[in-house]
Wavefront OBJ file of the C-alpha trace (Angstrom):
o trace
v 152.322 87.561 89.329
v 153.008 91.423 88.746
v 150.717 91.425 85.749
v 147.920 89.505 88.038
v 147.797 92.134 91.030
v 147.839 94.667 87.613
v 144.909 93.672 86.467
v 143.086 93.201 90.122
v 144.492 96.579 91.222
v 142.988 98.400 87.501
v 139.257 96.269 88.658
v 139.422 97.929 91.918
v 140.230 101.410 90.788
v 137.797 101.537 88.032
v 134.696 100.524 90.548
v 135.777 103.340 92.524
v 135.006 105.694 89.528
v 132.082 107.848 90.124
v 131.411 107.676 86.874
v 130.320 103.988 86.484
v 128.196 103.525 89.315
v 125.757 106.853 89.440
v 123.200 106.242 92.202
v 121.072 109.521 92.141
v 119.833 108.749 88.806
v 116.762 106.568 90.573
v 117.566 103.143 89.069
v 118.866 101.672 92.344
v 116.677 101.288 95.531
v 116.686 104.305 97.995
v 118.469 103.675 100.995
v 117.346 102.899 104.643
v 114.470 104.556 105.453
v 114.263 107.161 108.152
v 111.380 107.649 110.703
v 108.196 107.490 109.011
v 106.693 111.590 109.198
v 102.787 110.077 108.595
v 100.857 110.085 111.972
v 99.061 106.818 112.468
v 96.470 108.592 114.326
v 95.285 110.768 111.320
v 95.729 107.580 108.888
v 93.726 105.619 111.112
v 91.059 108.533 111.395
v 90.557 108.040 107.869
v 90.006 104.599 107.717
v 87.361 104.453 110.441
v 85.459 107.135 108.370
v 85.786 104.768 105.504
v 84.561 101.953 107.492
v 87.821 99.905 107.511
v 87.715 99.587 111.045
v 90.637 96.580 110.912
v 92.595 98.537 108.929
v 91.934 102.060 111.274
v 93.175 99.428 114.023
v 96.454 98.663 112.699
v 96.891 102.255 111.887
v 96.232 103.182 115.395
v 98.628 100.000 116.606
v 101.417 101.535 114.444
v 100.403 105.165 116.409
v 100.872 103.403 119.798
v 104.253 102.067 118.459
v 105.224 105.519 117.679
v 104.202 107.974 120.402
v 103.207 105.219 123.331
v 100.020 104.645 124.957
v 99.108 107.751 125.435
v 95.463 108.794 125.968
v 95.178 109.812 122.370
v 96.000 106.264 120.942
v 94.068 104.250 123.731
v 91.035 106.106 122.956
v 91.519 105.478 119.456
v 92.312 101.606 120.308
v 88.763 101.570 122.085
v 86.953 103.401 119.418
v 88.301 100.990 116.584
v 87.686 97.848 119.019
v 83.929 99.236 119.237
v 83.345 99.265 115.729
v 84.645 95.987 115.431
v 82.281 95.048 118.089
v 85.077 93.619 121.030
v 83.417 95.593 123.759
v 85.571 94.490 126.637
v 88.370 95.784 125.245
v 87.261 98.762 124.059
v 86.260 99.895 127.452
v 89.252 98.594 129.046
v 91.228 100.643 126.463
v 88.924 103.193 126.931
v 89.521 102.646 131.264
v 93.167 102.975 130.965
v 92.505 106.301 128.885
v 90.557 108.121 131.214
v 93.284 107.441 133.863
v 95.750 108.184 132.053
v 93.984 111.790 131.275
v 91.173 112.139 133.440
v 90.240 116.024 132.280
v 89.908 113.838 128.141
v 86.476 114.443 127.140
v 86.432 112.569 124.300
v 87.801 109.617 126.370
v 84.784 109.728 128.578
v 82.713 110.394 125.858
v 83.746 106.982 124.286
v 83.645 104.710 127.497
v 80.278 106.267 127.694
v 78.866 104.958 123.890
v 80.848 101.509 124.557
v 78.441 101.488 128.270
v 75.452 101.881 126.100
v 76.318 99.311 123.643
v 77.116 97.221 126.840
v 73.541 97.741 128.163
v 75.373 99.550 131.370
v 72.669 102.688 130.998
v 73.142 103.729 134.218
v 77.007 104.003 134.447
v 76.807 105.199 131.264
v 74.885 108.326 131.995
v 77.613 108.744 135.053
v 80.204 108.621 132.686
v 78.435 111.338 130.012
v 77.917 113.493 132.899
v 81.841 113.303 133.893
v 82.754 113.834 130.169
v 79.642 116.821 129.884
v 82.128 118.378 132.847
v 85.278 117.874 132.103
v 84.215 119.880 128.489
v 82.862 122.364 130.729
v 79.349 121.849 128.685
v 81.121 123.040 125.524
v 80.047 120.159 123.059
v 76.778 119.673 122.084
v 77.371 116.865 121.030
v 78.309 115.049 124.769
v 75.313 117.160 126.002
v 72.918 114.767 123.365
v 74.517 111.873 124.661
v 74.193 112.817 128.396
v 70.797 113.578 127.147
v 70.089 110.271 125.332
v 71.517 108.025 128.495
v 69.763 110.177 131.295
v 66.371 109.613 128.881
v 67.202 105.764 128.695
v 67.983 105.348 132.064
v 64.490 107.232 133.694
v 62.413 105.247 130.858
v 63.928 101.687 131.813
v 60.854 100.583 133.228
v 59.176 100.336 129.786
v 61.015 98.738 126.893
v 59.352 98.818 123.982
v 59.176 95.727 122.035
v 59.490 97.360 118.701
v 62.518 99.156 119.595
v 65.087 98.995 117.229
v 67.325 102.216 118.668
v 70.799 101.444 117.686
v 73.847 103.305 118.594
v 77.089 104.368 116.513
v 80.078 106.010 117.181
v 80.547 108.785 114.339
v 84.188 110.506 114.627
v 84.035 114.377 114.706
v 86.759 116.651 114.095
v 89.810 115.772 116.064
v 88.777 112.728 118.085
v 85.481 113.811 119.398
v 82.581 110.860 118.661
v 78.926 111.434 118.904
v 76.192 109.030 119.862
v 73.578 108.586 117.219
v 70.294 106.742 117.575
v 68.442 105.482 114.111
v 65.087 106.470 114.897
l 1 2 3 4 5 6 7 8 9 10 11 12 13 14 15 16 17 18 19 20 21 22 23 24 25 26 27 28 29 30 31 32 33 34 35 36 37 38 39 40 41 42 43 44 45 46 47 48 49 50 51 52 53 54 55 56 57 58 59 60 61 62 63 64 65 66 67 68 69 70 71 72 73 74 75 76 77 78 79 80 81 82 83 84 85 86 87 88 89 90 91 92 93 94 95 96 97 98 99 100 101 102 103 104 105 106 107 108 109 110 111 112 113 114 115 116 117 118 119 120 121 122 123 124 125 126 127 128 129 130 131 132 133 134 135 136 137 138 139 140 141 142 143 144 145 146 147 148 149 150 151 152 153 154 155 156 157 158 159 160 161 162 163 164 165 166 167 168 169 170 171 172 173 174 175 176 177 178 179 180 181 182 183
């Protein structure tokens, strides 16, 4: 029996050994991982100027899992929901953003494009004009798309048959989107 708990007891003491089992030599898998330091936002702001506008989506989701729905990742939510073409939620995402923030420009901005898309030209020019505010008239780029909806809105009365004006949403810088017609 003694030479049984002998042996057991030597097996025990030689896995302690920091010798046999060396684990910062990188053959064994890391350990558990900390907080992810990669913003979703940025990751997903890369995909949408890619085109991967799923992908941009999930990035966004995992953004909203991190920080919240804040007014950064609901506008994002409604920008990549646009691109994908689900208008009703982007501009409830969209909604929610410009309540939660209502001085966001580039919140407004984006319910705006999503009204256009919607055929909604005259509560979309509303909503340029409250974003053209809110930037204090700063970006030229909200200006062209007041400009756009206030030109669409006065020239309703005649659509032109051979109109093929079609509108994207183009990120800019750090979450500002601009309103582009192919003409």
């Amino acid at each position: 029996m003694r030479v049984i708990l002998l042996i057991v007891s030597l097996i025990a003491l030689a896995a302690c050994d920091t010798g046999g089992l060396n684990r910062g030599d990188g053959v064994y898998a890391p350990g558990v991982a900390g907080e992810s330091d990669i913003d979703g936002l940025i990751v997903g702001h890369r995909l949408m100027e890619a085109g991967e506008f799923e992908l941009a989506l999930r990035a966004y989701m995992r953004a909203a899992g991190q920080q919240g729905l804040n007014v950064d990742t609901l506008s994002a939510l409604g920008s990549a929901n646009l691109k994908l073409g689900r208008l009703g939620q982007a501009e409830e995402l969209l909604r929610r953003a410009t309540k939660e923030d209502e001085t966001f420009a580039a919140a407004w901005n984006n319910l705006g494009v999503v009204l256009m898309e919607r055929g909604e030209v005259y509560e979309a020019a509303e909503v340029f004009r409250i974003a053209y505010a809110t930037d204090n008239g700063n970006s030229d780029m909200i200006r062209d798309n007041l400009r756009l909806a206030l030109a669409k809105r006065d020239n309703s009365a005649y659509v032109d048959p051979n109109d093929n004006e079609t509108f994207q949403l183009v990120r800019r810088g750090t979450g500002d989107f601009l309103l582009l017609s192919d003409i």
